[in-house]
Chimera marker file (.cmm) of the C-alpha trace (Angstrom):
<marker_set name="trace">
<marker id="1" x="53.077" y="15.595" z="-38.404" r="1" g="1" b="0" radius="0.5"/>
<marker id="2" x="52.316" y="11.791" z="-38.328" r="1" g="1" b="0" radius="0.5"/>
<marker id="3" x="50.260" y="9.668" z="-40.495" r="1" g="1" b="0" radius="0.5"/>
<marker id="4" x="47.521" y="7.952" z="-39.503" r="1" g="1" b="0" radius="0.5"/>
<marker id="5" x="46.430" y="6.154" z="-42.806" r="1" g="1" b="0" radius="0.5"/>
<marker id="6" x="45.611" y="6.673" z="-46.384" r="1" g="1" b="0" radius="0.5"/>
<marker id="7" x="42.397" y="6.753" z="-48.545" r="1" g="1" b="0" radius="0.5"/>
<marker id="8" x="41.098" y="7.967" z="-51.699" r="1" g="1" b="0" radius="0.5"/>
<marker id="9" x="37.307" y="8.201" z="-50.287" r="1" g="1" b="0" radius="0.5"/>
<marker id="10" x="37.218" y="11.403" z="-49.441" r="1" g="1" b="0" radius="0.5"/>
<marker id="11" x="33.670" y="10.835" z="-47.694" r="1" g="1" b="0" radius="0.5"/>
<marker id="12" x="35.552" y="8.547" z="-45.439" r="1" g="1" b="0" radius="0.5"/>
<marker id="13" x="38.174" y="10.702" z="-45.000" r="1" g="1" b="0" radius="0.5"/>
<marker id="14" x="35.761" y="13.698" z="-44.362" r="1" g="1" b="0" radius="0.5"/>
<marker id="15" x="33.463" y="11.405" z="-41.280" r="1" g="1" b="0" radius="0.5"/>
<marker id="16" x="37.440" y="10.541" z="-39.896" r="1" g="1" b="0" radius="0.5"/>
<marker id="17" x="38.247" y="14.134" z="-39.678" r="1" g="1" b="0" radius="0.5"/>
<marker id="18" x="35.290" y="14.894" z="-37.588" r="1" g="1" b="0" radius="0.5"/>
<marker id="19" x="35.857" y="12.613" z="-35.496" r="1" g="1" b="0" radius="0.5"/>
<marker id="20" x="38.876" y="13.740" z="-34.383" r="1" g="1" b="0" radius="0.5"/>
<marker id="21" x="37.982" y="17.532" z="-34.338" r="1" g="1" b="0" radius="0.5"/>
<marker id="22" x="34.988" y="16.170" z="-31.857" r="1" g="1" b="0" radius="0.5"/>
<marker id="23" x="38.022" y="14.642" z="-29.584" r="1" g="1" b="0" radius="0.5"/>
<marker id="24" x="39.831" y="18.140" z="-29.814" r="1" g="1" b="0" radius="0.5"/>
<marker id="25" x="42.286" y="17.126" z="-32.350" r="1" g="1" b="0" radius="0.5"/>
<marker id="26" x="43.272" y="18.677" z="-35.670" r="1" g="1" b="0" radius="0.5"/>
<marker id="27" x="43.968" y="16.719" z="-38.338" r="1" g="1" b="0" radius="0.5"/>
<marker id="28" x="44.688" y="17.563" z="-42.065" r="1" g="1" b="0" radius="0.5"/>
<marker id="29" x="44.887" y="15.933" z="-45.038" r="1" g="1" b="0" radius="0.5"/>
<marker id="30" x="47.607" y="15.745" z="-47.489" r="1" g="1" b="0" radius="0.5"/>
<marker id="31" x="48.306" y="15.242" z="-51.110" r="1" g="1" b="0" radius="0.5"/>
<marker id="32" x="44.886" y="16.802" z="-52.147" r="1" g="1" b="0" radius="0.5"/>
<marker id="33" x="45.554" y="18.409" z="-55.360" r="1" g="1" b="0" radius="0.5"/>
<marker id="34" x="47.974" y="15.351" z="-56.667" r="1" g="1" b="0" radius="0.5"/>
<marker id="35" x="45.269" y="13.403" z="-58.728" r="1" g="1" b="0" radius="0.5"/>
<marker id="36" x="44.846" y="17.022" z="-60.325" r="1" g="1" b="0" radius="0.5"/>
<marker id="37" x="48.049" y="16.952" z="-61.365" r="1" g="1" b="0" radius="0.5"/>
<marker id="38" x="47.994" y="13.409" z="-62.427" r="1" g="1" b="0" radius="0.5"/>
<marker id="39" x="44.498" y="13.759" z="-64.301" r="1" g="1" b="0" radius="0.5"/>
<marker id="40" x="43.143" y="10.925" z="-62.647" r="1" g="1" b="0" radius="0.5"/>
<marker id="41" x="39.959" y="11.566" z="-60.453" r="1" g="1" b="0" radius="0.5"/>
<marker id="42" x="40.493" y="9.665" z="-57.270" r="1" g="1" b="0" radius="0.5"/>
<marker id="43" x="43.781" y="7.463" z="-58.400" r="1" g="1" b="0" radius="0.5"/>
<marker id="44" x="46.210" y="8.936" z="-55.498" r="1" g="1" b="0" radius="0.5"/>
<marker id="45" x="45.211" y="8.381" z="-52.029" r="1" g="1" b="0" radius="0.5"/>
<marker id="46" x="45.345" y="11.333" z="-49.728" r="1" g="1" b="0" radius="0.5"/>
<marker id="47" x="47.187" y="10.722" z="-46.214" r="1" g="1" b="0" radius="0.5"/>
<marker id="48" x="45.579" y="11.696" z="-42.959" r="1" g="1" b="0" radius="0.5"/>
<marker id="49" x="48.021" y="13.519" z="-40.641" r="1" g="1" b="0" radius="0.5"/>
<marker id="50" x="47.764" y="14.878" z="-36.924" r="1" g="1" b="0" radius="0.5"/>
<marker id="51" x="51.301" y="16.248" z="-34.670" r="1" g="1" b="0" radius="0.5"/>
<marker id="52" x="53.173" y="13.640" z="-33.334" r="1" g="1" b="0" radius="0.5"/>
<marker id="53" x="51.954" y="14.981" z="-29.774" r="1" g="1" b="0" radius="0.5"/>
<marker id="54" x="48.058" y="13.701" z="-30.942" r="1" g="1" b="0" radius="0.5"/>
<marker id="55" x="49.194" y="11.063" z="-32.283" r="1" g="1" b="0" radius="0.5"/>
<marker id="56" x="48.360" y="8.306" z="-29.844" r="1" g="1" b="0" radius="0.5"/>
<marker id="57" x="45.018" y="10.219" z="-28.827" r="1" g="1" b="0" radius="0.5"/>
<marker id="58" x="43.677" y="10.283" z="-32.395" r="1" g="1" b="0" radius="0.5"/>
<marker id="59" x="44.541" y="6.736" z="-32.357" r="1" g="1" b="0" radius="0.5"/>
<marker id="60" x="42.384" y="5.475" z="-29.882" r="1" g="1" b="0" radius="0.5"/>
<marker id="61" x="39.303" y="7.343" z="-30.934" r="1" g="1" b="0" radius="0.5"/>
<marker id="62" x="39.882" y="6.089" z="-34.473" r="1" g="1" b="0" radius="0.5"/>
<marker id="63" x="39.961" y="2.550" z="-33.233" r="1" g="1" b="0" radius="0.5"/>
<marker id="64" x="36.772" y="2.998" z="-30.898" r="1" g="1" b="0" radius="0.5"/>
<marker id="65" x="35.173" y="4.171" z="-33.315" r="1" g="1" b="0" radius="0.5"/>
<marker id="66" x="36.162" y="0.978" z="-35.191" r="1" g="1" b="0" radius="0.5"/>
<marker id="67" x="38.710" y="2.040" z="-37.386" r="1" g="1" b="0" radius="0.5"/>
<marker id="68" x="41.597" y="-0.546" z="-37.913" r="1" g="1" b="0" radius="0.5"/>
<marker id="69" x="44.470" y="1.265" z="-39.030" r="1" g="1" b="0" radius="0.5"/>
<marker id="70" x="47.377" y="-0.400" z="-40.166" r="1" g="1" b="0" radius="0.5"/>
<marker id="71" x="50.761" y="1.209" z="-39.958" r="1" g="1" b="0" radius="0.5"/>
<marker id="72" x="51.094" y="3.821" z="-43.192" r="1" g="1" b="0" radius="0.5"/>
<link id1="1" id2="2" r="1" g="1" b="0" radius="0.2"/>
<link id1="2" id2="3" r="1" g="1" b="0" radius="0.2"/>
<link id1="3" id2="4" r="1" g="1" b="0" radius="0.2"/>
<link id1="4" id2="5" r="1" g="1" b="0" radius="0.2"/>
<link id1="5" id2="6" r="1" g="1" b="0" radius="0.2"/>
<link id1="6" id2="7" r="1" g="1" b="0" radius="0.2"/>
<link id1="7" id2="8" r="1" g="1" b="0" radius="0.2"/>
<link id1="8" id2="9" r="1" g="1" b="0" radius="0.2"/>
<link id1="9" id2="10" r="1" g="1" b="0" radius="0.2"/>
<link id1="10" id2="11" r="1" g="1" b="0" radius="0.2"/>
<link id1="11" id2="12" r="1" g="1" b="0" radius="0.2"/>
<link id1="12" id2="13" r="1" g="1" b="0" radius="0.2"/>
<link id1="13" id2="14" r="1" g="1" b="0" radius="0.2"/>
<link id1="14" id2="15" r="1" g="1" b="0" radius="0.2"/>
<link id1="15" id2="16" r="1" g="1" b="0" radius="0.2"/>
<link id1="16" id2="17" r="1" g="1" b="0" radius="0.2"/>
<link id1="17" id2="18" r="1" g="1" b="0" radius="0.2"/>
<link id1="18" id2="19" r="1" g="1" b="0" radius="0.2"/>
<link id1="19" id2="20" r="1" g="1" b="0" radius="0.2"/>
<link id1="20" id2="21" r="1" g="1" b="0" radius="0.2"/>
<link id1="21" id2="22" r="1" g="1" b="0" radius="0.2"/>
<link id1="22" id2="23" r="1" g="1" b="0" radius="0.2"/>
<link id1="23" id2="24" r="1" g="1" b="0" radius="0.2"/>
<link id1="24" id2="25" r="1" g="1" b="0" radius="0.2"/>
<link id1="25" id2="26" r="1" g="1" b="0" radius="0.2"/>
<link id1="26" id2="27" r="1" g="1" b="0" radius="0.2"/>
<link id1="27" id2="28" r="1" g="1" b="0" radius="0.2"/>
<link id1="28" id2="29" r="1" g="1" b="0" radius="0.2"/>
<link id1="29" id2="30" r="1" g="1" b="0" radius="0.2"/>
<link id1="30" id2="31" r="1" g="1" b="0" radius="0.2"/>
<link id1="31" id2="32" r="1" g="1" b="0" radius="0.2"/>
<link id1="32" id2="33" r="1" g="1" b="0" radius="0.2"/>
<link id1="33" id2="34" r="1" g="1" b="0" radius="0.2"/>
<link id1="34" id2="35" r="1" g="1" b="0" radius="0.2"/>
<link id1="35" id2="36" r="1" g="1" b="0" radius="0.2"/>
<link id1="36" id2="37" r="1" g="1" b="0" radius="0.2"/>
<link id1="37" id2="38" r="1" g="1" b="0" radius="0.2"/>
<link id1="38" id2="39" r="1" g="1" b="0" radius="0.2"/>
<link id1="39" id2="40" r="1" g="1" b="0" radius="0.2"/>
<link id1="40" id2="41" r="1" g="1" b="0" radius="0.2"/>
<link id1="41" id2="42" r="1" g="1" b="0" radius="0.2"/>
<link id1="42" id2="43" r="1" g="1" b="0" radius="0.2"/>
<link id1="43" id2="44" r="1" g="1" b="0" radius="0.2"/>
<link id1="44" id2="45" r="1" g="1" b="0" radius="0.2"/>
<link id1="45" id2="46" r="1" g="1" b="0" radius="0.2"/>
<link id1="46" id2="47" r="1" g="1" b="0" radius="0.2"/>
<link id1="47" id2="48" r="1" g="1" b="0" radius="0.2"/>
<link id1="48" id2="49" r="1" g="1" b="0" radius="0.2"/>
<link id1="49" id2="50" r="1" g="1" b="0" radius="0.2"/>
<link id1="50" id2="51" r="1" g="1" b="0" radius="0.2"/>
<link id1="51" id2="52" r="1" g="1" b="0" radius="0.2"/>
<link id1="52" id2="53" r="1" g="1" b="0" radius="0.2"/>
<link id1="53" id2="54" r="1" g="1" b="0" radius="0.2"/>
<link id1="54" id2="55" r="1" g="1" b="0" radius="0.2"/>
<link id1="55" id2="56" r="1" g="1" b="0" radius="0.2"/>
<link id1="56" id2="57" r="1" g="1" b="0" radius="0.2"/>
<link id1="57" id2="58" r="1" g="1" b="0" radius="0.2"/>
<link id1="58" id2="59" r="1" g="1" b="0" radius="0.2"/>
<link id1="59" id2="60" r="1" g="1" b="0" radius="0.2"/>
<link id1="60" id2="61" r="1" g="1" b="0" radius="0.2"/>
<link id1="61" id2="62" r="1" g="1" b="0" radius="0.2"/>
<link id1="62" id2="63" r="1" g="1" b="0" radius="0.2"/>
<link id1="63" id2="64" r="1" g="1" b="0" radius="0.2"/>
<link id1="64" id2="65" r="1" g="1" b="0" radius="0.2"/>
<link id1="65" id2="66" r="1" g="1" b="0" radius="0.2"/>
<link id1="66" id2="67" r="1" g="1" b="0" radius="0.2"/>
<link id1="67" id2="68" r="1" g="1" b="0" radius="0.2"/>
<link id1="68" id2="69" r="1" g="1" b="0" radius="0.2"/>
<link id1="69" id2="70" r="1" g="1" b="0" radius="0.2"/>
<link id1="70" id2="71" r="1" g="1" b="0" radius="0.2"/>
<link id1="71" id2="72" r="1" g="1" b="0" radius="0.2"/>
</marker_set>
């Protein structure tokens, strides 16, 4: 798995997500239960990951969709 960035708006990350499931690529989201364990709402961003072979793919759909990722 690769990262493509990090957020903690999970509306954001939701929209991103579909995106690249419309472009035939899974992606999945990490570190989701962390700000559980930390007691702190939204306080730990959650990283966006697809397989190293989708990697450049999700990419470009990210970025024409106007996305500018920077390097996680």
């Amino acid at each position: 798995m690769k990262e493509l960035l990090r957020s903690t708006d999970l509306v954001h990350l939701s929209f991103l997500i579909a995106l690249l499931r419309d472009g035939g690529i899974e992606a999945i989201t990490l570190d989701n239960h962390m700000s559980v364990l930390e007691g702190s709402g939204n306080a730990i961003p959650r990283r966006l990951v697809v397989s190293v072979e989708d990697y450049d793919a999700a990419q470009r759909i990210l970025e024409d969709a106007g996305e500018h990722l920077t390097a996680p």
